[in-house]
C-alpha positions in Angstrom: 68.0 -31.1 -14.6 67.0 -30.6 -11.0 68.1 -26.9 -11.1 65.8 -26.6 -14.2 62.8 -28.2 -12.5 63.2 -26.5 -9.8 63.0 -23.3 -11.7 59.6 -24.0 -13.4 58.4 -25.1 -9.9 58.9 -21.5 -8.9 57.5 -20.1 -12.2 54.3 -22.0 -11.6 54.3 -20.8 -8.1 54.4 -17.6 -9.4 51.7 -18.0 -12.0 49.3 -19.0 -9.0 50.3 -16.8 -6.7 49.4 -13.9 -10.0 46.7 -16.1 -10.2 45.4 -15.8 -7.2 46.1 -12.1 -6.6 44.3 -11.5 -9.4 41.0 -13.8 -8.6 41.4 -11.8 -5.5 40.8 -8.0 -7.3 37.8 -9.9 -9.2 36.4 -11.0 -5.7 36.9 -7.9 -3.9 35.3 -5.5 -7.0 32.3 -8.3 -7.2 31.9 -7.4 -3.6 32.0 -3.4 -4.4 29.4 -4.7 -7.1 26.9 -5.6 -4.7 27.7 -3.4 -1.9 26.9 -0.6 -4.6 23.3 -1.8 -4.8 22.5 -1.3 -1.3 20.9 2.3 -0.9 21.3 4.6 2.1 18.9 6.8 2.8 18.4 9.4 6.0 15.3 10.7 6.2 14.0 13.2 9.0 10.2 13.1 9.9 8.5 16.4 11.0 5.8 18.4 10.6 6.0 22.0 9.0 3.1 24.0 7.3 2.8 23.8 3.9 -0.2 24.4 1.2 -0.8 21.6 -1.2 -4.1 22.7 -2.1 -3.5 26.7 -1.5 -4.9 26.3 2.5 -2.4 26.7 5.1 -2.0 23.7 7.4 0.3 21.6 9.8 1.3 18.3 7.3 4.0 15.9 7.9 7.2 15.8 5.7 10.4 14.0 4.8 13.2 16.2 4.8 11.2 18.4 3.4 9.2 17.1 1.1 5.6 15.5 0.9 4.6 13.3 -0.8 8.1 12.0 0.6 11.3 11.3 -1.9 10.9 8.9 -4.4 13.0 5.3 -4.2 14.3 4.1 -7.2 16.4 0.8 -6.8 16.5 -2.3 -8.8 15.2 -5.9 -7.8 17.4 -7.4 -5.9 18.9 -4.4 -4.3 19.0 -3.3 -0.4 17.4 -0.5 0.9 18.5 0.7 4.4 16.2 3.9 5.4 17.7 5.2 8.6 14.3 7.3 10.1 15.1 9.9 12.4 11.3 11.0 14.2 11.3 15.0 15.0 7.9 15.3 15.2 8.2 16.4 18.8 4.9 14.8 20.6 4.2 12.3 18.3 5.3 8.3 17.9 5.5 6.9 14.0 6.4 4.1 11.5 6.8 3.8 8.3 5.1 0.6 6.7 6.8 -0.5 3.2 3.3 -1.5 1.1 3.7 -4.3 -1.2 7.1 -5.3 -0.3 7.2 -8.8 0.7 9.8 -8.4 4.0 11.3 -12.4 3.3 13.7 -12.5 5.7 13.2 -9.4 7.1 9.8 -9.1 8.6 10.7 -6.9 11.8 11.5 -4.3 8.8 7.8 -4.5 7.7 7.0 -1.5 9.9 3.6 -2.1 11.3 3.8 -0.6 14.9 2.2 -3.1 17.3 2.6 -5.9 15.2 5.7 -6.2 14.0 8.3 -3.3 16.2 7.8 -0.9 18.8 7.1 2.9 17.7 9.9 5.2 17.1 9.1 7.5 19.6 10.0 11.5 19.3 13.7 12.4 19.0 14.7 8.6 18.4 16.1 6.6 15.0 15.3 3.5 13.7 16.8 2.0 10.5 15.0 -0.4 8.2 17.0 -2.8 6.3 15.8 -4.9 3.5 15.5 -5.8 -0.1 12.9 -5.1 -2.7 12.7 -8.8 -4.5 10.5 -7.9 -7.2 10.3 -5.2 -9.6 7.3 -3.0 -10.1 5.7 -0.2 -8.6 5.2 0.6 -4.9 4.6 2.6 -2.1 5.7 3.4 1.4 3.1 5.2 4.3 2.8 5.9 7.5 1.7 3.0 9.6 0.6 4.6 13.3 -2.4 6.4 14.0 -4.3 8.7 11.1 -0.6 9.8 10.2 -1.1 8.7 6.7 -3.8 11.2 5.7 -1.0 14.1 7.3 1.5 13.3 3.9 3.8 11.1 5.1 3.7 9.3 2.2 5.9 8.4 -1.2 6.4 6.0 -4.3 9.0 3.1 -4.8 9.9 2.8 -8.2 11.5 -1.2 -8.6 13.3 -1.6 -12.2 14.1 -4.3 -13.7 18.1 -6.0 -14.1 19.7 -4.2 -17.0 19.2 -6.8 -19.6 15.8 -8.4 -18.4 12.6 -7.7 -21.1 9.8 -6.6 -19.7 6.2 -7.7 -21.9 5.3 -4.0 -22.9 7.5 -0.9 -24.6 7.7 2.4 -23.9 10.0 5.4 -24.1 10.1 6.8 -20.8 7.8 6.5 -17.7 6.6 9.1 -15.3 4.9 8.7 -11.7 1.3 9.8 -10.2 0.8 9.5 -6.6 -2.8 10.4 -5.6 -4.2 10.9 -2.3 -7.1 13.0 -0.7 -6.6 16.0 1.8 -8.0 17.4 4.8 -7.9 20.7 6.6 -8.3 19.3 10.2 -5.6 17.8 11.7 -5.0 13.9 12.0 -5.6 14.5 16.0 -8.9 16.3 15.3 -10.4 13.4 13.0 -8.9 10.6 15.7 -10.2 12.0 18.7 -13.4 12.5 16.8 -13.6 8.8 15.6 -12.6 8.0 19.0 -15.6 9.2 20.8 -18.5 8.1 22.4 -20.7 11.4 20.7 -18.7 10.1 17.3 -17.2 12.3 15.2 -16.9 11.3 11.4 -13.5 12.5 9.3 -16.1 14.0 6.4 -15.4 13.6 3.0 -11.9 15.5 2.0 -11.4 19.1 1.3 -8.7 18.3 -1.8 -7.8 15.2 -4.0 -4.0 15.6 -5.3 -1.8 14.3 -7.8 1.5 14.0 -6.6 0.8 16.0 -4.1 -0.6 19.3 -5.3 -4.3 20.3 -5.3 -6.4 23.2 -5.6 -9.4 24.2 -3.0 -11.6 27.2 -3.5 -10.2 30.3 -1.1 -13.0 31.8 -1.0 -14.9 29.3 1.5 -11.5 30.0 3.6 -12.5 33.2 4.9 -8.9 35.2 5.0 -5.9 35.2 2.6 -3.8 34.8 5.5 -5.1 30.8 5.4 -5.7 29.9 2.0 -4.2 31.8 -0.8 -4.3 30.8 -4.2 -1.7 32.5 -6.1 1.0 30.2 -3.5 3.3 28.4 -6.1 3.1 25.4 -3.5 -0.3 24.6 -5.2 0.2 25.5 -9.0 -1.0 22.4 -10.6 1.1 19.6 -11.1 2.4 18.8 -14.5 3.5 15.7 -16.4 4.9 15.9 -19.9 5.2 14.4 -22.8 6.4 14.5 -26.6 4.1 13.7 -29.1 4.9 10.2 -31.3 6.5 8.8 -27.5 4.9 6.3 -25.9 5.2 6.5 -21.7 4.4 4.2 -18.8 2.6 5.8 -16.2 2.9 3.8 -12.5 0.1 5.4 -10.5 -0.3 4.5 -7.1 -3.4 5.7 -4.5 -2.3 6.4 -1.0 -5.7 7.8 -0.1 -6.9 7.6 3.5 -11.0 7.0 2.3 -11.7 7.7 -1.2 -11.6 5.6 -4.0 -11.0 7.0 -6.8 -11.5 7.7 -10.5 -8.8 8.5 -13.1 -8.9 9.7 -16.9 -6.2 11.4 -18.9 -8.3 13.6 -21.2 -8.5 11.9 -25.0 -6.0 9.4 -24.0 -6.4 5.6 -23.5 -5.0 3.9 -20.8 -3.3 0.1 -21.2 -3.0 -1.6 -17.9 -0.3 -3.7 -18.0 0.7 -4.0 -14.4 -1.0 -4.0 -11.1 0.5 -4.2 -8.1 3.9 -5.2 -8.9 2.3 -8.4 -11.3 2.2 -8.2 -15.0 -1.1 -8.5 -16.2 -2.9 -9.2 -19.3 -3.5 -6.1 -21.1 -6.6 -4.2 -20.7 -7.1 -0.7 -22.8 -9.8 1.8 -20.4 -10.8 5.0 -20.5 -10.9 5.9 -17.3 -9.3 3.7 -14.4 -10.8 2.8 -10.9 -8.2 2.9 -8.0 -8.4 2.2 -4.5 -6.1 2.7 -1.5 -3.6 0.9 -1.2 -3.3 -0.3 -4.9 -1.0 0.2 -7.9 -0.9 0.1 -11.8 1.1 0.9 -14.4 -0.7 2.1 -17.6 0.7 2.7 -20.8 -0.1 6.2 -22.8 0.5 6.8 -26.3 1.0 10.7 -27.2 -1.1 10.6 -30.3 -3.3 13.2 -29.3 -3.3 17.2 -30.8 -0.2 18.1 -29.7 -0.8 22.5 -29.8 -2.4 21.9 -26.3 -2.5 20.9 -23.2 -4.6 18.2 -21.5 -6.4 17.2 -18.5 -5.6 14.5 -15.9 -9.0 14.4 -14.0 -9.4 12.5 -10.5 -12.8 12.2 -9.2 -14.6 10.1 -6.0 -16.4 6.8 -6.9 -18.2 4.6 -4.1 -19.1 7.3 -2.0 -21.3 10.5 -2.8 -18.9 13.1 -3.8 -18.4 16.5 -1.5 -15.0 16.6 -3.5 -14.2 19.0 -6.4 -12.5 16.9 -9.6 -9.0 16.9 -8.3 -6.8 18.1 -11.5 -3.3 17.9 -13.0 -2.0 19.0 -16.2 -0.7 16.9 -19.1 1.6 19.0 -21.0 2.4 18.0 -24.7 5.9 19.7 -25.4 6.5 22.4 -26.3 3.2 24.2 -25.0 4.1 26.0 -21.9 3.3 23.4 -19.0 0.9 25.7 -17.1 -1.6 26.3 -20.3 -4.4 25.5 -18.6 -6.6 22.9 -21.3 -9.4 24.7 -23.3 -11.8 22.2 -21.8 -13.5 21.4 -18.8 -11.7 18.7 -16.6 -13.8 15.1 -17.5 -16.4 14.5 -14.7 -15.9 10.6 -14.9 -18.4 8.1 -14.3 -21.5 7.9 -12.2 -20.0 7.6 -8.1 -22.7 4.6 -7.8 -22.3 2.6 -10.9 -20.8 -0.2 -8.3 -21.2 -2.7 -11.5 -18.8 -1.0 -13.7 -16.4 -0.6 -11.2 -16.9 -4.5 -10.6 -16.5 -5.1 -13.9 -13.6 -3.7 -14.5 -11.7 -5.2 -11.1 -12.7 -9.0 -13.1 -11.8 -8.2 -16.7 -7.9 -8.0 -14.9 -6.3 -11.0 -15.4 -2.5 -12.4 -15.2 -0.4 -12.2 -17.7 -0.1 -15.0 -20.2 3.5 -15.9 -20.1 3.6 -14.4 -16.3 1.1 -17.2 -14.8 2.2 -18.3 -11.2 -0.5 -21.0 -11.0 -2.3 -21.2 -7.5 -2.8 -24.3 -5.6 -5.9 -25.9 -7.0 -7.1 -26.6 -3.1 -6.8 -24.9 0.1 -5.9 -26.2 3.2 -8.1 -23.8 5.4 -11.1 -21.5 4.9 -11.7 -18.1 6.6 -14.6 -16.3 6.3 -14.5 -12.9 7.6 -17.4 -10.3 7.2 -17.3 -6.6 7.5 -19.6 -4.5 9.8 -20.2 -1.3 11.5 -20.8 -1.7 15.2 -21.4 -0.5 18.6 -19.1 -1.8 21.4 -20.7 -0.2 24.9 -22.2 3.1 22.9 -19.0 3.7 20.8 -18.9 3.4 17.1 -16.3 0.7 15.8 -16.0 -1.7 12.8 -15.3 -5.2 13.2 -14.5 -8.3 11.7 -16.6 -11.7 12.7 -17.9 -9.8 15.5 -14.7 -8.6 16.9 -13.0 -5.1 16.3 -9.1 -5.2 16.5 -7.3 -3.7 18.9 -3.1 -3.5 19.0 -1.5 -5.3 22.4 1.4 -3.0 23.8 4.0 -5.4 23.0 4.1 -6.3 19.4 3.3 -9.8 18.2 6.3 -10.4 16.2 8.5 -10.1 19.8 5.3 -11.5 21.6 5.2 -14.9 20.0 8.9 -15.2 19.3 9.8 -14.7 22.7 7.0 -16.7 24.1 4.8 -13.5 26.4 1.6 -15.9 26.4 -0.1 -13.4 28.3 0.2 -10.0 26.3 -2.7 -10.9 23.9 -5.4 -13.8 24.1 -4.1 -17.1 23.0 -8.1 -17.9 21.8 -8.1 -17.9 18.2 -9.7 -15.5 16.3 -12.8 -16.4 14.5 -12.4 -18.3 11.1 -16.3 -17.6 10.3 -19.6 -15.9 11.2 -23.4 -17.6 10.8 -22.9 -16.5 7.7 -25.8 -19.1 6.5 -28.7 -16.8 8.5 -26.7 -13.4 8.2 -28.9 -10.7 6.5 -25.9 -8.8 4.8 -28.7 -6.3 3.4 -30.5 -5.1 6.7 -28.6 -2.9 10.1 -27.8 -5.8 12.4 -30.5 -6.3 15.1 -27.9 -6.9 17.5 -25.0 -4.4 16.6 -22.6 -4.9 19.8 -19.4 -6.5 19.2 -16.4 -7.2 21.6 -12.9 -5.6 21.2 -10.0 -8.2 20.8 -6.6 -8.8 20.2 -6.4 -12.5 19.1 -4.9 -13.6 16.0 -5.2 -16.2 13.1 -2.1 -18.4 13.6 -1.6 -20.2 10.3 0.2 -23.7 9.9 3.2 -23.1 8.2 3.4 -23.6 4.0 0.0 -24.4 3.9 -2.9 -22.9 1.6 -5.1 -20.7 2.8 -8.3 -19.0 1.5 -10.2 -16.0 2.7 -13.3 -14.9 1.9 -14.1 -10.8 2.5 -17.6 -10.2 2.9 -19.1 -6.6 3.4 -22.5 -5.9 4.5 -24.7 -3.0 5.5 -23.4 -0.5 8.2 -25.3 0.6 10.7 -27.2 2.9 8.3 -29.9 1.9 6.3 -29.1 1.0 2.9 -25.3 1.6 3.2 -22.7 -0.5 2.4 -18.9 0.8 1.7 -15.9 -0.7 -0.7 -13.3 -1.6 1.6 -9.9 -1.8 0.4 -7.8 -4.8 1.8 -4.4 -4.8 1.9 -2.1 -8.1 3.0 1.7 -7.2 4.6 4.2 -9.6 3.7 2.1 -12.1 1.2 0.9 -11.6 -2.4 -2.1 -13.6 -2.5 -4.6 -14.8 -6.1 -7.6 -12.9 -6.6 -9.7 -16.0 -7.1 -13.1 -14.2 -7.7 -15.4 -11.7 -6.8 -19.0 -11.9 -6.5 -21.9 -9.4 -5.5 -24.5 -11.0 -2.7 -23.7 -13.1 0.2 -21.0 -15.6 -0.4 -22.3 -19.3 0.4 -18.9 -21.6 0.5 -21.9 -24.7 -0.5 -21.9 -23.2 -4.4 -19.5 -20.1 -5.0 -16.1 -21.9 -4.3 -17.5 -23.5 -7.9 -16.8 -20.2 -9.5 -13.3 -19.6 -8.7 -10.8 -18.7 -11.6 -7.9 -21.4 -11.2 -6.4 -20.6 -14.8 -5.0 -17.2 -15.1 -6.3 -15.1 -12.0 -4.2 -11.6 -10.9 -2.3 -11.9 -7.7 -2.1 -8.9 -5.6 -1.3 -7.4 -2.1 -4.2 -5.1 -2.1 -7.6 -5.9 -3.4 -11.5 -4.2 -3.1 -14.7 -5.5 -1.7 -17.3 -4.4 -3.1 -21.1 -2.8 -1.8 -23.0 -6.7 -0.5 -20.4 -8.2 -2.1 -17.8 -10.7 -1.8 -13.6 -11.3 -2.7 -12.3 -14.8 -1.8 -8.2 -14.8 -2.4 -6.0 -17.9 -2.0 -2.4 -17.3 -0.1 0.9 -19.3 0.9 1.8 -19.0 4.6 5.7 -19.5 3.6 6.6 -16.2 4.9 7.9 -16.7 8.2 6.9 -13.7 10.3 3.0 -11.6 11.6 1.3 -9.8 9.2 -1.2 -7.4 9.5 -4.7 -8.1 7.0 -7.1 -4.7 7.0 -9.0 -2.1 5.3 -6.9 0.4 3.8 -8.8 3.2 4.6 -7.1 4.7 7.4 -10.3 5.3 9.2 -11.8 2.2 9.2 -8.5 0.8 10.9 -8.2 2.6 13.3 -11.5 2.3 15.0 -11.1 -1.8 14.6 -11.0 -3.3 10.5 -8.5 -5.4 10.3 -6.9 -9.1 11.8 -3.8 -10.7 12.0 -1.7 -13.4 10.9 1.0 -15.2 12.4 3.2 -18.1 10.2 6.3 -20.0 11.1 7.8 -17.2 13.9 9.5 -20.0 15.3 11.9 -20.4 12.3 12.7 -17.2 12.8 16.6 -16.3 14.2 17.3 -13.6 17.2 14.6 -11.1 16.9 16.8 -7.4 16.4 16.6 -5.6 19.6 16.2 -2.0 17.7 12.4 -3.4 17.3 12.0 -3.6 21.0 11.3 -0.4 23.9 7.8 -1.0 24.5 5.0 -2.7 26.6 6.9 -6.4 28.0 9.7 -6.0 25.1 11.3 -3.8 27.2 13.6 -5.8 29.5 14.3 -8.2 26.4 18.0 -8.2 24.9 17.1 -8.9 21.6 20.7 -9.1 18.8 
């Protein structure tokens, strides 16, 4: 009896130790599961002359290519982007717009704020995960390097499995963005002078990177030549009876933009990685920074070929209609359309742009309900100024500058003296401000101070634009927020006055977004969690505006934050820190 007990004893040992072994293989291919859904990428940053509009010019590229190569990855998935910078004489750093950085905010890639510059002949590897799906975009994130192409589109699916509220059949990409001949140091040291030199409106607009501009205001073939394939008109196509998603997304450096799809409706169904309640247009109103996904039916004439028309709104065009062509298979792709390219709306009509930003609301069964009060208001309004003779914009009086040691290593590690510790200003007199008239007193002060935000508490900010230092002139500036969605609670056109318009806020179903416009004397107030430990940069997107002082920053909960990565480090009082 004992031998026979003893016998099953070591069957059952055997069964677990099978057991075992086998739980083992499942553990070690769940493992190759998830290691399979991190995405390495090498990219190499340089500049080489190419002609996306036909004219001959220095632009910046990724190995290769501009607009750069196109991420696709699923939510939930890793991205690690090692960045190797050749451009020789220049610094850079790529900023991933839209993505959230939990966890990871020293990967959000705002030089000065968040990591040092990867300086000329160095590499620097981002590492983090895209948590949501939907449709976004990378850029550069140091000086006017944007408007030079380095640039691309993140395309975030959804888990196999997961239904999303809309169809479709396939889905294509459009990444728009405007063009200049100078170089990014010409319009920089330009803005940066006392006898101030303007960018200009844009030579090109171009859809996924391919214009056309008019050779014979060029002068020589030698610089513009319009039979270079490198600017034949880009083309997306379709089948007739399919039904497509189209994500678009505006990396512009100043315009804001118009865009129709000749005889075809557009759905919006998603904006800025948020479903939202479906709204059918004819013709949709981008701005930098933002991106939407639009549904397009193929139930047009299919024996030709279409128009996708992109035209300036906000500010008086000097920009031919930027064009692509929307090929309905089998037609040969570059059958040019047997119509003119559609002309869009008026550039002024400020209302039905306005219109249009408030008929977007959240989806119905997507509502993430925002706090119904706010712990803290911050005013900030928008103006052109002078600080001793040079032109700069400014926010509550002060126009940002970046410390040389970047916040995220500043506050963390405790440099008290690398920026001022006075807090930036929550508000302006905003009571006896005359938004409508140039400011009698138009000096400002540059300054580096922050917003410093008690952690997991509500926060709303207002964005108030007024008149520049022209008469009769105010601008749509688009804001973008790193690390945050935040809930469009309302626009409004005047001055906002927080006695009556807080009143008017939507509370039921508004959007939430990352980037959002204000409007010509008007007003955006947004509501926002600070539950994202970490510094995150608040500005105009238009890459001009930034740079010569639009923008603030916010700092939340650094302290909970672990050993700061020493890769981030190199520069200003960061230098002799050790870092993980």
């Amino acid at each position: 009896m004992r031998a026979i007990i003893s016998s099953y004893v070591a069957i059952e040992a055997h069964q677990i130790t099978l057991l075992l072994f086998f739980f083992s293989l499942c553990l070690l291919h769940s493992i190759n599961i998830v290691e399979a859904t991190v995405h390495h990428l090498k990219w190499e940053i340089k500049y080489e002359y190419r002609s996306p509009d036909c004219f001959k010019k220095l632009g910046i590229t990724i190995n290769g290519l501009s607009p750069g190569p196109t991420i696709t990855a699923t939510q939930g998935d890793t991205l690690v982007v090692q960045i190797t910078n050749s451009l020789i004489t220049e610094n850079t750093a790529i900023h991933w717009h839209g993505i959230r950085q939990r966890g990871t905010p020293w990967s959000d890639g705002s030089q000065g704020i968040t990591q040092c510059p990867i300086q000329p002949g160095e590499t620097f590897i981002y590492r983090f995960v895209v948590d949501r799906a939907g449709t976004y975009i990378y850029h550069a994130h140091y000086g006017m390097q944007r408007s030079a192409g380095l640039h691309g589109l993140i395309r975030v699916l959804v888990p196999e499995g997961t239904k999303e509220p809309y169809s479709y059949d396939e889905d294509r990409s459009i990444i728009l963005n405007d063009w200049w001949h100078k170089s990014t140091m010409e319009q920089s040291t330009g803005l940066l002078s006392l006898n101030f030199g303007w960018v200009g409106e844009p030579q090109s607009l171009l859809i996924n990177g391919r214009g056309r501009y008019n050779c014979s205001l060029a002068g020589t073939s030698d610089v513009c030549n319009m039979t270079n394939p490198e600017c034949s008109p880009s083309v997306l196509t379709m089948v007739s009876g399919k039904t497509y998603l189209f994500r678009i997304a505006s990396v512009t450096s100043l315009s804001a933009l118009n865009l129709e799809i000749e005889g075809h409706n557009m759905t919006i169904v998603e904006s800025d990685s948020h479903y939202v309640n479906p709204v059918t247009v004819k013709n949709l109103n981008i701005y930098s920074g933002e991106t939407y996904s639009v549904i397009v039916k193929a139930n047009q004439d299919p024996s030709r070929n279409y128009w996708i028309a992109l035209n300036v709104v906000s500010r008086k065009p000097a920009t031919p209609t930027g064009t692509a062509i929307l090929n309905y298979y089998p037609n040969h792709p570059l059958n040019p359309p047997p119509t003119s390219p559609p002309l869009g709306p008026l550039w002024n009509d400020t209302l039905y742009r306005f219109n249009q930003s408030k008929s977007i609301k959240s989806h119905p069964n997507y509502i993430e309900t925002p706090p119904r009060t706010s712990d803290r208001l911050i005013l900030l309004l928008n103006t052109q100024n002078k600080i001793n003779g040079y032109t700069r914009w400014s926010v509550n009086n002060v126009s940002f500058i970046f410390p040389t040691t970047p916040y995220l290593i500043a506050i963390k590690d405790k440099l008290r003296q690398v920026f001022s510790q006075t807090p930036a200003p929550d508000t302006y007199d905003y009571k006896n401000y005359d938004i409508y008239s140039v400011s009698e007193n138009p000096n400002a002060m540059l300054g580096d101070s922050i917003h410093r935000l008690e952690f997991n508490s509500t926060v709303d900010i207002i964005l108030q634009n007024a008149n520049t230092l022209s008469n009769n002139t105010s601008e749509t500036h688009p804001w973008h927020l790193h690390g945050h969605d935040f809930w469009v609670l309302g626009y409004g056109l005047g001055k906002f006055d927080p006695r009556f318009d807080l009143k008017s806020y939507n509370l039921v179903d508004p959007i939430q977004k990352n980037t959002v416009a204000v409007y010509p004397y008007g007003w955006t107030a947004l509501r926002l969690r600070s539950d994202n430990p970490g510094v995150w940069a608040f500005h105009c997107h238009l890459e001009a505006h930034f740079f010569i002082g639009m923008g603030i920053v916010l700092e939340e909960g650094v302290e909970k934050l672990g050993k700061l990565p020493k890769a981030i480090m190199g520069c200003g009082q960061s230098k002799s820190l050790g870092g993980s």
